[in-house]
C-alpha positions as CSV (number, residue, x, y, z in Angstrom):
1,X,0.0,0.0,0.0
2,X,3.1,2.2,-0.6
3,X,1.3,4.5,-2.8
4,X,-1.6,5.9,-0.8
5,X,-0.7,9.8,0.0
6,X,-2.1,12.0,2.6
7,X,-0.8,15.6,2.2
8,X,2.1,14.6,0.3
9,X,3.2,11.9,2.4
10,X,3.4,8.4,1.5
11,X,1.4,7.3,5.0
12,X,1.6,3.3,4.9
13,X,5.3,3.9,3.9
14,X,6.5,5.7,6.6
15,X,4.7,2.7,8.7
16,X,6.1,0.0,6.8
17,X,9.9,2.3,7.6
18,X,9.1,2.6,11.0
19,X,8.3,-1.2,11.4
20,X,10.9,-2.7,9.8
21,X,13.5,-0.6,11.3
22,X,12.2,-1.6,15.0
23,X,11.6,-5.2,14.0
24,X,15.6,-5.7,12.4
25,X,17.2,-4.1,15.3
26,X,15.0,-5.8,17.9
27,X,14.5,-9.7,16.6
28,X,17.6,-9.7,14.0
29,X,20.9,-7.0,14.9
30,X,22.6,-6.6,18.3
31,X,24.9,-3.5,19.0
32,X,28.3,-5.5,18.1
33,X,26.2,-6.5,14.4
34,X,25.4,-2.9,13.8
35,X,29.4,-1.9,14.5
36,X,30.1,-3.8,12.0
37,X,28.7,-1.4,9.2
38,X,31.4,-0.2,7.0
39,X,32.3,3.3,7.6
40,X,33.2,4.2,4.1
41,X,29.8,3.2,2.7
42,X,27.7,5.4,5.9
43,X,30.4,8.0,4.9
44,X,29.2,7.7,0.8
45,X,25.7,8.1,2.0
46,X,26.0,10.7,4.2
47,X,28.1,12.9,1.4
48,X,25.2,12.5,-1.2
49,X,22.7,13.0,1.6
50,X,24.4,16.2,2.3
51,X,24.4,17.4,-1.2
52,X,21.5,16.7,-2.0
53,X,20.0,18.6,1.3
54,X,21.9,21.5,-0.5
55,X,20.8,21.5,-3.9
56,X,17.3,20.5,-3.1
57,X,14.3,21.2,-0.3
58,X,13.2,17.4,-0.5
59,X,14.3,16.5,2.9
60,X,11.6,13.6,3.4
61,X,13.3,12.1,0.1
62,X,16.8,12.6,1.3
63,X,16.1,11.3,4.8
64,X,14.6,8.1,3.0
65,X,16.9,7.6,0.6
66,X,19.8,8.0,3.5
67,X,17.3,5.2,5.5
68,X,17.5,2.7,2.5
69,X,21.1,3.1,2.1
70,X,21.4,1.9,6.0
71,X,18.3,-1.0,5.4
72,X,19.7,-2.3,2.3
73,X,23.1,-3.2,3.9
74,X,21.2,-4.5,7.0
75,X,18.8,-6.8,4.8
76,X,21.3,-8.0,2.5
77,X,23.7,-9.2,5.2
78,X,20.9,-11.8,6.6
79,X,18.4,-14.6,5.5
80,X,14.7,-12.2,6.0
81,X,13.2,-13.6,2.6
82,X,9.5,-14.6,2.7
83,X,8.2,-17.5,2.0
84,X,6.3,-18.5,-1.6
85,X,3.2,-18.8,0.1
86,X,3.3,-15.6,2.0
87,X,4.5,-13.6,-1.1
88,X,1.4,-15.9,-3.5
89,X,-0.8,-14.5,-0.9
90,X,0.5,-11.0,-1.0
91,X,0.4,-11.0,-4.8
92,X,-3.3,-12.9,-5.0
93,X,-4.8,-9.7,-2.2
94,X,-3.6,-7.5,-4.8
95,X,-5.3,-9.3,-8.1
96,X,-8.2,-9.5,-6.1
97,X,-8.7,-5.7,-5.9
98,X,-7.8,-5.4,-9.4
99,X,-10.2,-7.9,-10.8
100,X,-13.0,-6.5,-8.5
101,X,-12.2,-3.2,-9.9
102,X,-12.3,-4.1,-13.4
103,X,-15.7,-6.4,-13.1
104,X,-17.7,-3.2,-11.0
105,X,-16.4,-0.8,-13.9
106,X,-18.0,-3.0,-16.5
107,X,-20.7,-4.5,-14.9
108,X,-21.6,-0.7,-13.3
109,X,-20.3,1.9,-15.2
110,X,-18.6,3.3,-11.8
111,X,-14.8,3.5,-10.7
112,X,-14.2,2.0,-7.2
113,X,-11.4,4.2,-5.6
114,X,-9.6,2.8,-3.0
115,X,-7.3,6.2,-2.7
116,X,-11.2,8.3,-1.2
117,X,-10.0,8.7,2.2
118,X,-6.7,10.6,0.7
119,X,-6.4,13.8,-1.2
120,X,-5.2,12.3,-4.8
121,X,-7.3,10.8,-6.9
122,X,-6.1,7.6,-8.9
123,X,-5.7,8.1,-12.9
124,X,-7.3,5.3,-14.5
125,X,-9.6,6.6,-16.9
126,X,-8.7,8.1,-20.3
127,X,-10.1,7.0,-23.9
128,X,-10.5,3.9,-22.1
129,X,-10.7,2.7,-18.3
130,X,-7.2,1.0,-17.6
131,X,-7.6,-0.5,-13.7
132,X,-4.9,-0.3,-10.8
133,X,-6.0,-1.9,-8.2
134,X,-5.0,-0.1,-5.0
135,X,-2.0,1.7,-6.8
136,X,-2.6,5.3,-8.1
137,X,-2.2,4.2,-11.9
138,X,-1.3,1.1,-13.7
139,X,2.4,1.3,-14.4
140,X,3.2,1.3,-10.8
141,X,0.6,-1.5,-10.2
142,X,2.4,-3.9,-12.9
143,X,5.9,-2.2,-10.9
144,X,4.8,-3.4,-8.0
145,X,3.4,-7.0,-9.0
146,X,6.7,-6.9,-11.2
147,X,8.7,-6.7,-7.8
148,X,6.4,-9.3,-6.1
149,X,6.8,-11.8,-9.3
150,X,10.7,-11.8,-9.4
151,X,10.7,-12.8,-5.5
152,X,9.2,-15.7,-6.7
153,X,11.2,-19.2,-7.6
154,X,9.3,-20.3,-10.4
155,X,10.8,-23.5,-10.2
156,X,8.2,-24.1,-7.3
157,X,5.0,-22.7,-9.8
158,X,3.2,-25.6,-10.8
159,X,2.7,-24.5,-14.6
160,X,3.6,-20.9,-13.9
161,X,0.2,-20.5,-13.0
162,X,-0.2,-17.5,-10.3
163,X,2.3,-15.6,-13.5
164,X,0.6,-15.9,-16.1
165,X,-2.9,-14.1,-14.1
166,X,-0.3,-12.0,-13.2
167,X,0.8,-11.2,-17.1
168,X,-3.1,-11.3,-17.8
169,X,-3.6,-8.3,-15.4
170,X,-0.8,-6.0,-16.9
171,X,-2.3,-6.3,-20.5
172,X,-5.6,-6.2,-19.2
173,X,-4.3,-2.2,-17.5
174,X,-3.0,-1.2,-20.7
175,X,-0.2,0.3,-19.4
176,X,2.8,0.7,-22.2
177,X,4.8,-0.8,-18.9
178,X,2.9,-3.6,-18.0
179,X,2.9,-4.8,-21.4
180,X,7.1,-4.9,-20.8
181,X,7.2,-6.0,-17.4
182,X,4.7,-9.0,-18.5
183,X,6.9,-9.8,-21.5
184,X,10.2,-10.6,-18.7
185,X,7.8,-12.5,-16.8
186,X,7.2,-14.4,-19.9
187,X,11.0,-14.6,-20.3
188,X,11.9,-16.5,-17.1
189,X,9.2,-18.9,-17.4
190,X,10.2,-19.8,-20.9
191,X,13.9,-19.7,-19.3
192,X,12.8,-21.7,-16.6
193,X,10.2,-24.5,-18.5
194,X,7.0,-22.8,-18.0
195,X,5.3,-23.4,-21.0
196,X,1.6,-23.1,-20.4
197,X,1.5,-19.7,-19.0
198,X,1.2,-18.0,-22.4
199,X,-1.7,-19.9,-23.2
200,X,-3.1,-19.5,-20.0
201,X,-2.6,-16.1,-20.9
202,X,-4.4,-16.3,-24.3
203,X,-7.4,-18.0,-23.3
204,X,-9.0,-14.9,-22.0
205,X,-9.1,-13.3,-25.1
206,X,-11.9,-15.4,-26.6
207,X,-14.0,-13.9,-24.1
208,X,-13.6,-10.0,-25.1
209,X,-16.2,-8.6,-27.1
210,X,-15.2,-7.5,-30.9
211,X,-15.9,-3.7,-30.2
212,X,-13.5,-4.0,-26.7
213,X,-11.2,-5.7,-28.5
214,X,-11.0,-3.4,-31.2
215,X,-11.2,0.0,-28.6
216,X,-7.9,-1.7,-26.4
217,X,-6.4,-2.0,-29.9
218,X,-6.2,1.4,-31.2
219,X,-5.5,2.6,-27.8
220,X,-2.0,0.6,-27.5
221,X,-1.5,1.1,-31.1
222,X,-2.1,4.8,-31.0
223,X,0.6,4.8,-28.2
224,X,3.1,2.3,-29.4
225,X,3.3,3.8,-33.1
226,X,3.4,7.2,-31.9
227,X,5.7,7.4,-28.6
228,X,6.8,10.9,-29.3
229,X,3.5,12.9,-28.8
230,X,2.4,10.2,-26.1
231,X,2.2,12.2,-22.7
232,X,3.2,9.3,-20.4
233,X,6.3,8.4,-22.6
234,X,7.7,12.2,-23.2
235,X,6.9,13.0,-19.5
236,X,9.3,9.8,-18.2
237,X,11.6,10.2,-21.1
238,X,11.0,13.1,-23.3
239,X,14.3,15.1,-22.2
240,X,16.2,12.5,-20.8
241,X,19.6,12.7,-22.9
242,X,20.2,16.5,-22.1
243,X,21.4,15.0,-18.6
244,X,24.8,14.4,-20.1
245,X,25.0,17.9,-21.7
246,X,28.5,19.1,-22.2
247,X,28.4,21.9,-19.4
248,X,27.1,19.4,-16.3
249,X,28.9,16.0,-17.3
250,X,30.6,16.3,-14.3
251,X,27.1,16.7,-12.4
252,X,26.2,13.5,-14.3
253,X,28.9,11.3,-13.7
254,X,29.3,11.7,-10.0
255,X,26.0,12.8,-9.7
256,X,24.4,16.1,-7.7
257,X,23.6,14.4,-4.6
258,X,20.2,12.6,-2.9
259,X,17.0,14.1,-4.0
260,X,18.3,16.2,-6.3
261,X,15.7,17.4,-8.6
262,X,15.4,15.6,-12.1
263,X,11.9,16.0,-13.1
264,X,13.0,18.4,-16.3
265,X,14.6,15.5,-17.7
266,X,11.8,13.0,-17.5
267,X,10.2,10.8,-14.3
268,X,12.1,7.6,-15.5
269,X,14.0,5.8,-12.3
270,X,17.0,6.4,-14.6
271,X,17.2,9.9,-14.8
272,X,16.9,10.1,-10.5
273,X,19.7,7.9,-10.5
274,X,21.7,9.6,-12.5
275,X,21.1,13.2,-11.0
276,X,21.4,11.6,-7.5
277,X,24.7,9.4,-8.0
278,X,25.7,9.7,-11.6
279,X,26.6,7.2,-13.6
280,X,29.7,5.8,-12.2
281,X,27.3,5.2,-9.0
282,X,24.5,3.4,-11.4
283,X,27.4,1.3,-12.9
284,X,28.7,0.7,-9.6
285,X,25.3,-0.7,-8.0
286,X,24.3,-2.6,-11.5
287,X,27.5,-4.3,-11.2
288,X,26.9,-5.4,-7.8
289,X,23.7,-6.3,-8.7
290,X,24.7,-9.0,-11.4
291,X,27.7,-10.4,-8.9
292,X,24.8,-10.8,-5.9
293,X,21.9,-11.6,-8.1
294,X,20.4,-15.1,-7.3
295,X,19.6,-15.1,-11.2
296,X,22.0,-13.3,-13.4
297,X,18.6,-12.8,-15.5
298,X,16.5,-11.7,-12.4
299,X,19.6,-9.2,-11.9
300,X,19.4,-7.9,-15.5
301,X,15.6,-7.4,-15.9
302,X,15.3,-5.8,-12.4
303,X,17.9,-3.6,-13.1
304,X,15.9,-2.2,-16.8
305,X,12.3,-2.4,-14.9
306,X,14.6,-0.1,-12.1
307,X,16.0,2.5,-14.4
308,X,12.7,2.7,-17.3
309,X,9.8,2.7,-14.3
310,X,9.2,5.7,-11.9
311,X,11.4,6.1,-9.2
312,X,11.0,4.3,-6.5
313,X,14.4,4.3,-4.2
314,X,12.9,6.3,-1.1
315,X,10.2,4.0,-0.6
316,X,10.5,1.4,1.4
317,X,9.7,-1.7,-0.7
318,X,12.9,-0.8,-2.3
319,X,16.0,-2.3,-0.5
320,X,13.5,-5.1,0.8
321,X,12.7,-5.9,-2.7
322,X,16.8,-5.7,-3.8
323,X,18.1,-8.0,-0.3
324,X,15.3,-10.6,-1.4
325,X,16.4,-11.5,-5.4
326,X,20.2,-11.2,-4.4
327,X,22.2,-13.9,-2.0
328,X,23.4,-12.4,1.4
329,X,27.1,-12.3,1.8
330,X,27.1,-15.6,3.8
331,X,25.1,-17.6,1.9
332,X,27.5,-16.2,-1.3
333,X,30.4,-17.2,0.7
334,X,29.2,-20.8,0.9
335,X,28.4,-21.3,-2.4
336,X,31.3,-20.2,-4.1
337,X,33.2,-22.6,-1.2
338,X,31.0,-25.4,-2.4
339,X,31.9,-24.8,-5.9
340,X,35.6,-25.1,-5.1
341,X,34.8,-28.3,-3.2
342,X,33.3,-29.8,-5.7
343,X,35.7,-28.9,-8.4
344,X,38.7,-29.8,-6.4
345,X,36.8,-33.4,-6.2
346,X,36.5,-33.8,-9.9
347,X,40.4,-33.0,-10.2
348,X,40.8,-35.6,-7.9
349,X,38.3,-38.1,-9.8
350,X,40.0,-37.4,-13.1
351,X,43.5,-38.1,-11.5
């Protein structure tokens, strides 16, 4: 529920911050664990914190950005994954809202808004009615489910299932993103021998009418065939390659600091990261991405759905989304030692 605002703030985010904070240092971290935090990376983080409190006036930004600096390292150096039925439960909650708004739209003409109680109202309606569930539009809903999806092992999905009513409800929201985010869903189920979740997928489609059909198909072709005058495209990436102007490549390659503002060149997770950290620090953390990743190919489509989708590093799903599809240092440690073990035994064997 981290997009539900109330005066600006992101209200179930803050609580989700404040919960996770008390519950690692309480139940996982004792005083000599939290020593143990390198200086040099708190020292990183607290330079772009305090350029970025310079340049800019988002302090709630900067603060959480500076928090999920501290959580990441904390959540990537121990075993808090959930389970597959806890996150199939999370992710089957969120279809259930989704599907419930679709049918009432259809079946009643009306738009059920979870957001009433706050003070911004959700965007789903256009030409056409595109659902989000209980996010505030549909990219960030297939974001979201994205996130949820790649902490799944689908090696454990009987017939990739749960994923493919997953890709279903991304089409179905007709968001240029879902249709991506579904399409490296499809990816690791075909990489992982999940066949019949693309016709799972398909089956559906016998059931919309001709005219729907025909409405949802001039609506994506409209926006596919004509990126450059579609408002959601040119406002994520209209301007995005004037970042690395001649006169601020400095600015761009180290970056301007946390929360630096980056709106002018387009509300892709990509341009934040570049105006907060620059690209040396977006090569730095890709790189450590793919080295931690427990799939190099989880590694590399999270890393694309991170820098093309809105950004989202200052909420708090973020590092607890990150520590969950990479391996802990331990458990990294171990397998790398078993590898050794193992090949030092087939020397042996061969000898």
């Amino acid at each position: 529920m981290f997009d539900f605002y109330k005066s600006g703030v992101r209200i179930f985010d803050i609580a989700a911050f404040i919960i996770i904070i008390i519950f690692l240092l309480i139940y996982f971290f004792d005083l000599k664990s939290l020593q143990t935090i390198p200086v040099i990376l708190l020292a990183v983080a607290g330079i772009y914190a305090s350029f970025g409190l310079l340049s800019s006036e988002n302090y709630l930004t900067v603060f959480a950005l500076f928090i999920n600096c501290f959580l990441l390292y904390l959540l990537s150096q121990k075993e808090l994954r959930p389970s597959q039925n806890q996150i199939i439960i999370v992710l089957l909650i969120h279809l259930a809202f989704f599907f419930l708004q679709l049918f009432y739209f259809y079946a009643v003409g009306d738009v059920v808004n979870y957001h009433y109680f706050t003070d911004i109202d959700p965007r789903l309606e256009s030409s056409i009615f595109r659902p989000a569930g209980l996010f505030y539009e549909p990219a960030i809903y297939c974001y979201a489910l994205f996130i949820l999806t790649t902490m799944l092992d689908p090696k454990k999905s009987k017939y990739g299932f749960l994923e493919a009513v997953v890709m279903f409800s991304m089409v179905l929201s007709v968001s240029l993103l879902g249709f991506l985010f579904a399409t490296f869903i499809f990816i690791r189920l075909v990489f992982n021998k999940k066949f019949i979740a693309p016709i799972l997928c398909l089956l559906p489609i016998i059931f919309v009418s001709k005219e729907q059909f025909e409405m949802i198909f001039i609506f994506i072709e409209s926006r596919v065939l004509d990126l450059g005058s579609d408002a959601s495209a040119e406002g994520r990436y209209g301007d995005f390659f004037n970042l690395f102007s001649s006169e601020n490549l400095i600015y761009h390659l180290v970056g301007r600091g946390f929360g630096a503002s980056f709106e002018q060149f387009g509300s892709s997770g990509a341009s934040a990261a570049i105006s907060a950290v620059g690209v040396v620090g977006v090569v730095l953390f890709a790189g450590w991405l793919f080295f931690k990743s427990r799939e190099l190919l989880v590694g590399i489509l999270s890393l694309i759905a991170i820098m093309i989708s809105a950004p989202i590093f200052s909420y708090g799903i973020f590092p607890y989304w990150i520590a969950n599809i990479i391996c802990h240092s331990n458990r990294l440690r171990n397998a790398m030692s078993e590898q050794k073990i193992k090949k030092s035994m087939h020397e042996d064997i061969g000898q």
